[in-house]
VEXLUM-794959 format. One line per field, with one value per atom (N, C-alpha, C): residue number from 1; atom name; x, y, z. Coordinates in steps of 0.2 Angstrom, whole numbers. Layout:
k = [NUM  ...]
a = [CA  ...]
c1 = [X  ...]
c2 = [Y  ...]
c3 = [Z  ...]
END
This chain:
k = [1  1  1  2  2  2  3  3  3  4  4  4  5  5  5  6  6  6  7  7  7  8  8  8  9  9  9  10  10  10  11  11  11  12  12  12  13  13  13  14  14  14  15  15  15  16  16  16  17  17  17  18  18  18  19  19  19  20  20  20  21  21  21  22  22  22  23  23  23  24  24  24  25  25  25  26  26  26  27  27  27  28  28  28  29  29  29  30  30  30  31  31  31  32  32  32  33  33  33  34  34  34  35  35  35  36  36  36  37  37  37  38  38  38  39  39  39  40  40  40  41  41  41  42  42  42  43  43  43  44  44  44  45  45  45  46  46  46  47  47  47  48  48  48  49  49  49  50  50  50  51  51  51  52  52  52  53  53  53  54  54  54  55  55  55  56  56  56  57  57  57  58  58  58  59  59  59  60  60  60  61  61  61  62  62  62  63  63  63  64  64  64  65  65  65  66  66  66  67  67  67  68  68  68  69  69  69  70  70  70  71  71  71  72  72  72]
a = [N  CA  C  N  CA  C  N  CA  C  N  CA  C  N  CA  C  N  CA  C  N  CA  C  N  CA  C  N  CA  C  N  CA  C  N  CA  C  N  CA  C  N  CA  C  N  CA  C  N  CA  C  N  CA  C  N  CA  C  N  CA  C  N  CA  C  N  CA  C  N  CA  C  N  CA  C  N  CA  C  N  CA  C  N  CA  C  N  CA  C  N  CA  C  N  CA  C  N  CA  C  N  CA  C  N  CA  C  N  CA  C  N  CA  C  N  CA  C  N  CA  C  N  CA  C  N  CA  C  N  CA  C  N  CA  C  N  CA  C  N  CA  C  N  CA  C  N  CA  C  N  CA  C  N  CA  C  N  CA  C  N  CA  C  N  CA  C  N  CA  C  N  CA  C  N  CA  C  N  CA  C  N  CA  C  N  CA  C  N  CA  C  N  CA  C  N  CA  C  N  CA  C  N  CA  C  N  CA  C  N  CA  C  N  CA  C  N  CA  C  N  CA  C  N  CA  C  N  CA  C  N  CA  C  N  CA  C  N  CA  C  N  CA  C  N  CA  C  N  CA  C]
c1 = [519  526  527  523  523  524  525  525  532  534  540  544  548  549  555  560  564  564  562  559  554  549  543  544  552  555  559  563  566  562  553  551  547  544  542  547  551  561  560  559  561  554  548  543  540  537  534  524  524  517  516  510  508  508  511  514  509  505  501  507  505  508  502  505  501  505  500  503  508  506  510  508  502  503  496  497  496  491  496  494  495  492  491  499  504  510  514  511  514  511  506  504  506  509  513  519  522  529  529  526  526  522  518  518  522  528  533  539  541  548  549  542  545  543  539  536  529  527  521  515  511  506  501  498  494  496  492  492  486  486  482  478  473  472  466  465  458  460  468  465  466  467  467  458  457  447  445  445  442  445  449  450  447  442  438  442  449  451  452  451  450  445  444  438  440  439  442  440  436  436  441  442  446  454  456  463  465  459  462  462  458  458  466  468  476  480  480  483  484  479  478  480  480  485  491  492  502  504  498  501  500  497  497  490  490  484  481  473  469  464  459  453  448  442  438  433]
c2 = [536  534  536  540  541  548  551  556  559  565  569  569  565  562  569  567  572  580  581  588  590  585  587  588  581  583  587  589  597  603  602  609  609  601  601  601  600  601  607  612  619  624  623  628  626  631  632  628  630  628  621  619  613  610  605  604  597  599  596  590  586  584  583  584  583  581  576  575  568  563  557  551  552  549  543  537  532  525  524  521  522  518  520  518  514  514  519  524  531  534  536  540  537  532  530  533  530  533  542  546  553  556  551  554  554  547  545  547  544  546  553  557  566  567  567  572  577  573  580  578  581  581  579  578  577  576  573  570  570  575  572  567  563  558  557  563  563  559  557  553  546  542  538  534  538  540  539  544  545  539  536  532  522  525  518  512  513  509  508  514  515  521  517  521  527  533  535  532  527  521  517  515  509  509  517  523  522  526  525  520  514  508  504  506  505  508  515  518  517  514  514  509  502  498  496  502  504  507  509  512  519  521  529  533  536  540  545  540  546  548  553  554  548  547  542  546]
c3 = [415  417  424  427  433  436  443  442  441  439  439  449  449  457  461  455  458  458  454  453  459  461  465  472  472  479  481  476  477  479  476  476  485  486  493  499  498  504  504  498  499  500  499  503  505  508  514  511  508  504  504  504  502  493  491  486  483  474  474  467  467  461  455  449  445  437  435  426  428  425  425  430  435  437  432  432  430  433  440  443  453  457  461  467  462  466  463  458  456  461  464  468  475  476  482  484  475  475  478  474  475  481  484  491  496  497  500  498  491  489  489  486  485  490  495  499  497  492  490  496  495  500  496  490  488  479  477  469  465  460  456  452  450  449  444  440  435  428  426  421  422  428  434  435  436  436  429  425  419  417  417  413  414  419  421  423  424  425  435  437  445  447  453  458  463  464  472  476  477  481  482  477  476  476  474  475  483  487  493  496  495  498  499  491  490  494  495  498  505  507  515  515  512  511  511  510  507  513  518  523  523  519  517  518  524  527  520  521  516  520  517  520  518  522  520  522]
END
């Protein structure tokens, strides 16, 4: 269903620390959403993967499509 949006924005507003998100994300406009709308700096995505339905290849391609700098 996505990630926890409001929660993960409150906690990246308020520290100082790099903020990872994790659990719910699904797909790769959930890991849009919670890069953008909450501010996390990063997302986990292992059952995204495991679930052979996406690549890290294919993850960031989207990404970088959306406009959202990843490593390559």
């Amino acid at each position: 269903a996505g990630y926890e949006l409001t929660l993960t924005k409150m906690i990246a507003d308020n520290v100082k620390v790099p903020v990872i998100a994790s659990g719910g994300g699904g797909t790769v406009d959930h890991m849009a959403d919670v890069l953008t709308k909450a501010n996390a700096d990063a997302a986990l995505i292992a059952t995204m993967v495991h679930s052979g339905r996406y690549t890290v290849n294919s993850i960031k391609e989207e990404l970088t499509e959306k406009g959202i700098p990843v490593r390559h």
